[in-house]
C-alpha positions as CSV (number, residue, x, y, z in Angstrom):
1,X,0.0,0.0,0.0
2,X,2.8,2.4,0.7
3,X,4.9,2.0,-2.8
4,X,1.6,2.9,-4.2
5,X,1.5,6.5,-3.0
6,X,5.3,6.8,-3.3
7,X,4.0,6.1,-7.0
8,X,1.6,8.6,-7.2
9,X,3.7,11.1,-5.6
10,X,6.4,10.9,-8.0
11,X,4.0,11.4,-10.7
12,X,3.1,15.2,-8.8
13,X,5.9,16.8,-11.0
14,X,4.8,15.9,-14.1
15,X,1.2,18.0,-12.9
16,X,3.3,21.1,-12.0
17,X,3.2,23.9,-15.2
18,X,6.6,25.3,-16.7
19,X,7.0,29.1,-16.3
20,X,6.8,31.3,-19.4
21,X,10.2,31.8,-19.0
22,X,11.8,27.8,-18.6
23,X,9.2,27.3,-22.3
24,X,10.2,30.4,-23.8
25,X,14.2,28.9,-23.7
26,X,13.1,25.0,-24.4
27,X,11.8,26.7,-27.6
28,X,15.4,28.7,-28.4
29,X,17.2,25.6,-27.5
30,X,14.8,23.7,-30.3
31,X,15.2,26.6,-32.8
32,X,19.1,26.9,-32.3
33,X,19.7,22.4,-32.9
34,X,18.0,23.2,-35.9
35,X,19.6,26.5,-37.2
36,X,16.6,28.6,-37.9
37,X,17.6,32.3,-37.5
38,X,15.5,33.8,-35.1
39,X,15.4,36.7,-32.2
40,X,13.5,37.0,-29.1
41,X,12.3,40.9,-28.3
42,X,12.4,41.6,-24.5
43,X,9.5,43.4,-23.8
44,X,8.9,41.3,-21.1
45,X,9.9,41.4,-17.2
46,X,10.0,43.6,-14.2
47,X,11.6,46.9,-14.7
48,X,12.0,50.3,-12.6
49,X,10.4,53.2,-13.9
50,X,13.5,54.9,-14.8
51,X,14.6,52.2,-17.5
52,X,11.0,51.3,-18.3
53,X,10.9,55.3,-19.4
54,X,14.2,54.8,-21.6
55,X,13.1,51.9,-23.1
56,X,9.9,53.4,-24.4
57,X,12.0,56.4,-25.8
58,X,14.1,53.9,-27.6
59,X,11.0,52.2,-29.5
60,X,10.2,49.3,-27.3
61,X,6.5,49.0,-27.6
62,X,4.0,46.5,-25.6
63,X,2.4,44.0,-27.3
64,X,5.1,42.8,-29.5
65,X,5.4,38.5,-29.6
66,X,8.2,37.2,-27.5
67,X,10.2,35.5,-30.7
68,X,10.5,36.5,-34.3
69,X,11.6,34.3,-37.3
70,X,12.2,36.7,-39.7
71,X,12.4,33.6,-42.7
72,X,9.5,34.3,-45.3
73,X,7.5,31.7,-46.4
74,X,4.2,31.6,-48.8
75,X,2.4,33.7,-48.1
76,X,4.0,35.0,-45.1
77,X,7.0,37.4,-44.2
78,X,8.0,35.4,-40.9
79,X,6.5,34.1,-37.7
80,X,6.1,35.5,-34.6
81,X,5.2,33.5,-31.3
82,X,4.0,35.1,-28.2
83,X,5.2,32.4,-25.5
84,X,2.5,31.4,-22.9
85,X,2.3,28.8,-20.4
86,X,-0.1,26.0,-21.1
87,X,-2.6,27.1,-18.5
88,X,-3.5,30.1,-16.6
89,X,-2.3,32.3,-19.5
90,X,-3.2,35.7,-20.0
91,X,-3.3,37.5,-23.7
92,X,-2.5,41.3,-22.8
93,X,-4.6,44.0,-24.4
94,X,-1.5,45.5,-25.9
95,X,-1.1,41.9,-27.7
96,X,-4.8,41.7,-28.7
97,X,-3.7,45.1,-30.3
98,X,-0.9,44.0,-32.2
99,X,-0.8,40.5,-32.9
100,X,-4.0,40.7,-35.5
101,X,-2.2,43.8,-36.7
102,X,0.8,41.7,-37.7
103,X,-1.0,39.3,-39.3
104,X,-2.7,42.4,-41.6
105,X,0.7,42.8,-42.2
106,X,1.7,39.7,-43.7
107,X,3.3,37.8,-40.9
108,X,2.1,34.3,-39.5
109,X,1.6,35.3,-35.9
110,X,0.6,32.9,-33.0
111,X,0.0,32.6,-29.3
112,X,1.6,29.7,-28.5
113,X,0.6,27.4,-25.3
114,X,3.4,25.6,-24.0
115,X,6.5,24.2,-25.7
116,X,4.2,21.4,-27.7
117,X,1.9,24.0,-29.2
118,X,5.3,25.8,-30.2
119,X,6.6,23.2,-32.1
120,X,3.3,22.2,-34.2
121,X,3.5,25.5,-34.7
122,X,7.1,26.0,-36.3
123,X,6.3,22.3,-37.6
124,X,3.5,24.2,-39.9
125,X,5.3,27.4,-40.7
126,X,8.1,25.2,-42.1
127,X,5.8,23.1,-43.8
128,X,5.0,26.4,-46.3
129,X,7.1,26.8,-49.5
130,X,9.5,29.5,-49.9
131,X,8.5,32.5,-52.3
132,X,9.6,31.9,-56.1
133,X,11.9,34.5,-55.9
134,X,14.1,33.2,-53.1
135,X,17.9,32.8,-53.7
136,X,19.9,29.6,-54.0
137,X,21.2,29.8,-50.1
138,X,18.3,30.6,-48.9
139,X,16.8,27.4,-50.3
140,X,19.7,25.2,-49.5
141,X,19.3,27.1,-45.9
142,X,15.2,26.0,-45.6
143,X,16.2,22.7,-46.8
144,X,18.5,22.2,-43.9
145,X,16.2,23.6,-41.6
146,X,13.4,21.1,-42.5
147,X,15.7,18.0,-42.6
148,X,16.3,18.7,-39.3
149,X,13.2,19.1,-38.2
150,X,12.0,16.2,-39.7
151,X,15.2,14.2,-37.3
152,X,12.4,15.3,-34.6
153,X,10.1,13.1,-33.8
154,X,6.5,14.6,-32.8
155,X,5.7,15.4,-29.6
């Protein structure tokens, strides 16, 4: 009877939800083993007023996703993913703003829940052709890229 709920408490860990923050690097560490070009915009954390103020003078704006791959793809101009944990998630109004307003703008934007979601979703960007007038190492690039995500097996 006692190895029983030694069993079930071991399991407790798997129950406990990753931070923004530990799914938000999984994802880099994914993106980097298979050498898509990519950059994360900090617009997130905690701040004091001071360099909250001199970040707003040098353009930082709210509402802008967490990680941007700038690598076009039909009919797109690059992805964005705004990073949230799987549950207990908030969507800011500043991102409600701007995330249908890079979309207008030609980019594939998502809110992504958890590192799972953010893979199927770089799984289906990477799925899309390049544009016809891409260059020879950019294709040889994208190729790379999606032999190496195909190494991956699905989550």
């Amino acid at each position: 009877m006692q190895e029983a709920k030694v069993s079930n408490i071991q399991k407790k860990p798997n129950l406990i939800e990753q931070s923004e923050d530990k799914i938000h690097i999984s994802i880099v560490n994914f993106l980097e083993k298979i050498a898509v070009f990519f950059y994360h915009i900090p617009n997130g954390g905690y701040r004091n007023q001071a360099e909250g103020a001199k970040l707003k003078r040098m353009g930082v704006k709210a509402g802008i996703p967490d990680l941007c791959i700038p690598i076009p793809l039909k009919p797109y101009h690059g992805l964005y993913l705004e990073v949230k944990r799987e549950r207990n998630y908030k969507v800011s109004d500043a991102q409600k703003f701007i995330i249908p307003k890079l979309n207008h703008m030609g980019y594939h934007t998502v809110v992504v829940r958890g590192f799972n979601e953010s893979l199927k979703a770089i799984r289906e960007y990477f799925s899309l052709e390049a544009w016809e007038n891409a260059d020879a190492v950019f294709l040889h690039e994208l190729e790379l890229i999606k032999r190496k995500l195909a190494m991956f097996k699905e989550l």
